[in-house]
KOLNU-760958 format. One record per residue (C-alpha): x, y, z. Coordinates in pm, whole numbers, plus 50000, padded with zeros to 5 digits. Layout:
<dotis>
XYZ ...
</dotis>
This chain:
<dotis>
473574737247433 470934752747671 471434780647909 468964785148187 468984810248440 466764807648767 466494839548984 466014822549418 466134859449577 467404890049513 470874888249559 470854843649428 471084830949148 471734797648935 472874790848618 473024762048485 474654749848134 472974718747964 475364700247688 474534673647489 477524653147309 476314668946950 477474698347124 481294687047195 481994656646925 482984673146681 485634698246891 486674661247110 487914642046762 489434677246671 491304676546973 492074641746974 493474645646616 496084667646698 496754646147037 497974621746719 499864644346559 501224661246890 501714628347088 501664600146845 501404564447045 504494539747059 504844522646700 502614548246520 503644578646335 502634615146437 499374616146258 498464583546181 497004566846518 494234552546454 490804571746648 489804543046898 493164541847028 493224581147067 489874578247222 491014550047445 493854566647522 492944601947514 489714608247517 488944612047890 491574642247914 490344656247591 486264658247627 487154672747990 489014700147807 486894710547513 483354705647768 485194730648017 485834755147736 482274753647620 480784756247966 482844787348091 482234800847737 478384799247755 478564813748109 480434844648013 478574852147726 475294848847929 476454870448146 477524897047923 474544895647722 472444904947989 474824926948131 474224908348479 476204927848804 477964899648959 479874899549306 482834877449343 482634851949020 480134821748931 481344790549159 480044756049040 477334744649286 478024718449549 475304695849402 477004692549009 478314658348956 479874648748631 481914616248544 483324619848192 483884581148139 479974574248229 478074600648126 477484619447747 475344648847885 476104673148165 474464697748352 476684724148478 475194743748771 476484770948906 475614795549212 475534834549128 475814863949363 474174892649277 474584930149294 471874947049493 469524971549309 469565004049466 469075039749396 472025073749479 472315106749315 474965130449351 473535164849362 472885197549554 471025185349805 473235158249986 475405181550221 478835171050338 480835184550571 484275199050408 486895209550741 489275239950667 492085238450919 493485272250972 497225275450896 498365292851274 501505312651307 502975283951551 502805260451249 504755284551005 507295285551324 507885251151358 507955241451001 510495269650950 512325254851281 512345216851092 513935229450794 516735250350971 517665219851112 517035197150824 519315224150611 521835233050904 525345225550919 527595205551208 530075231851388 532285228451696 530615228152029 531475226652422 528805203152510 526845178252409 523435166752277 521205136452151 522365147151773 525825157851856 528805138651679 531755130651924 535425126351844 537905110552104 539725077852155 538405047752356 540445023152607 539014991552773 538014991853124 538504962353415 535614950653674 537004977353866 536865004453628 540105007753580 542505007153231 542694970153129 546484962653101 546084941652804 542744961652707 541564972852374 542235010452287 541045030251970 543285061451923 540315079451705 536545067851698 533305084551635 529925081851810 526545097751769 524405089152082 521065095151883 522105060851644 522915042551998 520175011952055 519885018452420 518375048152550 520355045352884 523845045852710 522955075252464 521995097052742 525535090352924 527185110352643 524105139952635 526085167652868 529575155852826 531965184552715 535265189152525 538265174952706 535795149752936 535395111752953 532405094452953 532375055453111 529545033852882 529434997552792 529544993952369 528344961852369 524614971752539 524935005552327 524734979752000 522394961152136 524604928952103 524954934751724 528744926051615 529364943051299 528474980851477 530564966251789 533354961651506 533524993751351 533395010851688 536374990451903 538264988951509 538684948951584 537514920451369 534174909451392 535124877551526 536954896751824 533794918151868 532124903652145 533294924052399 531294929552724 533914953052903 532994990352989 534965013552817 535945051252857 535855077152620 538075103352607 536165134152378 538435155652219 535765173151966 532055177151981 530345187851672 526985202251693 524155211551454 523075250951432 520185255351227 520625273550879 520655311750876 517755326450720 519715335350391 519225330550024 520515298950063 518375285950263 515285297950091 516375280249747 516885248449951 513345252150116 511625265849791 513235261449486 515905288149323 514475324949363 511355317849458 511905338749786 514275371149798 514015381350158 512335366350478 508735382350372 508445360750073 509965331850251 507325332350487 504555335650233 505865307950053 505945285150346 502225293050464 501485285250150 503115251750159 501265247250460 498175249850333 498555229050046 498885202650301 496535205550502 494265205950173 495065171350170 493755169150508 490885180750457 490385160850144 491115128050354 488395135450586 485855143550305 486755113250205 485165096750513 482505117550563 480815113950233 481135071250298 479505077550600 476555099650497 476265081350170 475685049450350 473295064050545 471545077750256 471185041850086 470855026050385 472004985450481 472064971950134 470734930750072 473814912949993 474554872049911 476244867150247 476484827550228 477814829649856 480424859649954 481364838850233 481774802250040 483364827549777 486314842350095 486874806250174 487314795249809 489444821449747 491784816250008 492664779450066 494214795150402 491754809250588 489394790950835 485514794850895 486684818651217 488334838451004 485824845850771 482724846750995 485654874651192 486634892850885 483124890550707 481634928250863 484844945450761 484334932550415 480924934750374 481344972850506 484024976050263 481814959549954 478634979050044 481025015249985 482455001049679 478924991449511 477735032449584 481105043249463 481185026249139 477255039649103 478335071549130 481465070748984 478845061448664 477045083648728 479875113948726 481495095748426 484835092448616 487295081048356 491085078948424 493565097148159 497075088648108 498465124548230 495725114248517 498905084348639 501385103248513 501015132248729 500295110649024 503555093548938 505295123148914 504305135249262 504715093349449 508385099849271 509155135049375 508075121849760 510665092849758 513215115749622 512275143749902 512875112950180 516375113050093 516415155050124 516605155749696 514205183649632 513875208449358 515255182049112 514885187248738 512015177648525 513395153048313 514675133648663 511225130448804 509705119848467 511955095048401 511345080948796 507765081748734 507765061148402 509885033848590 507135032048828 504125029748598 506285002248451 505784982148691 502564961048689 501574961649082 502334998749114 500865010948836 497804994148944 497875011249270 498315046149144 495305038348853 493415035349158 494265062849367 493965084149086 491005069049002 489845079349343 491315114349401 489345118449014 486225107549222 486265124749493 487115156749309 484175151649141 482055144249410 483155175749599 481795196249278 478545177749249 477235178649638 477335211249890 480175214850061 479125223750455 482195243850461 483635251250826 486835264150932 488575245951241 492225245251436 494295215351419 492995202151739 489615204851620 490605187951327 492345157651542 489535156851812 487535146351524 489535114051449 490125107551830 485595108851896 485245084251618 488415063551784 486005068152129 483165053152001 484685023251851 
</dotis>
């Protein structure tokens, strides 16, 4: 078997496999022999059919086999052995014929894209920008303000609002607005206008007070949607589709007032003891603040250092016609449109990747288990905070986390974030930081120029 590789550009290549049938005999009556003993022939026992009729029978399928194992064999081990830095994978070219039942020899040719050579250091003197948004005393108010209410408690009210829980009883109105003889009634019901699907009948009830009736129309309220219509009118869901007005009668309003800054409201926000008066509370919660907008600030180094990098590089040579062919091979789906559409994007997207993985060399990024594991920990501890489950116990979280990296698809998508929070980290250490402290608004206005000038 010959291997010949032929360099057209830069970015093209060819390689092309050249078999001979010394090279696949042998492996063909191999295969054909256990064909016999696997699939013996009609009036022959497993093992003893005779060759020609194997061949006859057989042979086609079987030289297709043990030829495409050799070919994709020879191509990977080329390729390994001179360590060549493919994009996409080798696709046969357009030009290879081969007919199995005609032809002994082959030539196997096959189109190569090729990495771009180009040259990025990570050192002192590539500056970045690195935006430090100042924690204000209006965002340690409203935070605090969120997690009143998030921690508060429902308690009787005169009047009522968006969030407000009312208790009364409902009877069925005629086209006149008056109590339908034969109407439906509900002696007790309860109705939050903030879980209402129209905005028009949730503000009817916004106002009302104990003692009051309010006229609405359930049936727009829910949006059409029987099971909600249902529970509310307390009929069967076949009897649901009711289009009368009805009145509501409000006996009780419950409201929610915030939590009182007390110790228990601190251990909800912070964790057992960690605050023991207002001071520390406050602390705490700047603190919190900050952490997050670290992670702000991190997100937007993130894009800065693509778009300086790329500058620094500059527009790299890249196989377009071979990425392209390789899109549309890839995805039996998608149209030429599409792909000559999509094709910037990706080739912006590829371009980052190729400096990334340079200089992800070049830091000697590697990945650790407690690297997933504690990014697992804190993807867990997030879902779990959705549901208001904070401050849970180690062994909870772990055992979350250990689900998730059990799972094929995630754990490949936390690898790679940590793989790139490990990256960037290290980036931030090896470049200078242009350091440079901003408000929130300067922060945002950044995102909303870039937005502009798209």
């Amino acid at each position: 078997m010959n291997v010949n590789f032929e360099k057209i550009d830069n970015v093209n290549a060819t390689l092309t496999i050249s078999i001979v049938e010394d090279d696949y005999k042998s492996e063909v009556k191999k295969r054909l022999t256990r064909y016999g003993e696997q699939r013996p022939l009609r009036g022959f026992r497993p093992g003893h059919v005779p060759m020609g009729l194997l061949q006859k029978y057989y042979g086609p399928q079987a030289t297709t086999e043990v030829v495409d194992r050799l070919v994709s064999e020879a191509v990977h081990k080329y390729i390994n052995d001179n360590k060549l830095h493919l994009l996409g994978e080798p696709m046969l070219n357009a030009d290879t014929r081969i007919d199995i039942n005609k032809e002994k020899d082959f030539d196997v040719k096959f189109d190569l894209g090729l990495a771009p050579e180009f040259s990025i250091t990570a050192d002192k003197k590539i500056s970045i920008p690195y935006y430090k948004i100042e924690v204000t005393q209006k965002m340690i108010d409203d935070q605090n303000e969120r997690y009143r209410e998030r921690y508060g408690k429902q308690v009787d009210g005169e009047e009522a609002t968006i969030d407000s829980l009312l208790r009364g009883s409902l009877t069925e109105l005629d086209e006149n607005g008056e109590e339908k003889a034969d109407g439906i009634k509900v002696e007790s019901t309860v109705i939050s206008p903030q879980y209402l699907k129209n905005d028009d009948q949730k503000n009817l009830f916004v106002g009302a007070k104990v003692d009051s009736d309010v006229v609405f129309n359930p049936n727009i309220a829910a949006d059409g949607n029987l099971t909600e219509l249902a529970a509310m009118l307390n009929v069967d869901k076949e009897n649901a589709d009711v289009k009368s007005d009805f009145k509501m009668h409000v006996t009780n309003i419950m409201v929610n007032a915030p939590a009182d800054m007390n110790q228990e409201f601190f251990d909800n926000v912070l964790g057992a003891g960690q605050a023991k008066d207002e001071g520390e509370y406050f602390e705490k919660l700047k603190d919190i603040l900050a952490k997050q907008l670290v992670n702000d600030s991190n997100y937007r180094f993130t894009i800065d250092a693509e778009r300086i990098l790329k500058e620094k590089v500059g527009e790299l040579e890249l196989p377009e016609a071979f990425l392209k062919r390789f899109l549309k091979t890839n995805n039996e789906n998608i149209t030429d449109e599409q792909v000559e559409a999509d094709f910037p994007n990706a080739k912006s997207q590829l371009q980052w990747q190729l400096i990334k993985d340079k200089l992800a060399s070049q830091l000697d990024v590697k990945i650790e288990k407690e690297d997933t594991m504690r990014l697992a920990r804190f993807f867990a501890a997030q879902q779990f905070a959705q549901y208001g489950m904070t401050n849970l116990p180690d062994d909870v979280i772990d055992n979350y986390a250990n689900k998730m990296l059990d799972e094929a698809k995630t754990r490949e998508q936390i690898v790679e974030r940590a793989f790139d929070d490990k990256f960037y980290a290290m980036l931030k250490d090896a470049v200078t930081l242009e350091e440079k402290n901003v408000s929130v608004d300067e922060f945002n206005a950044l995102f909303s120029a870039e937005k502009t000038a798209e």
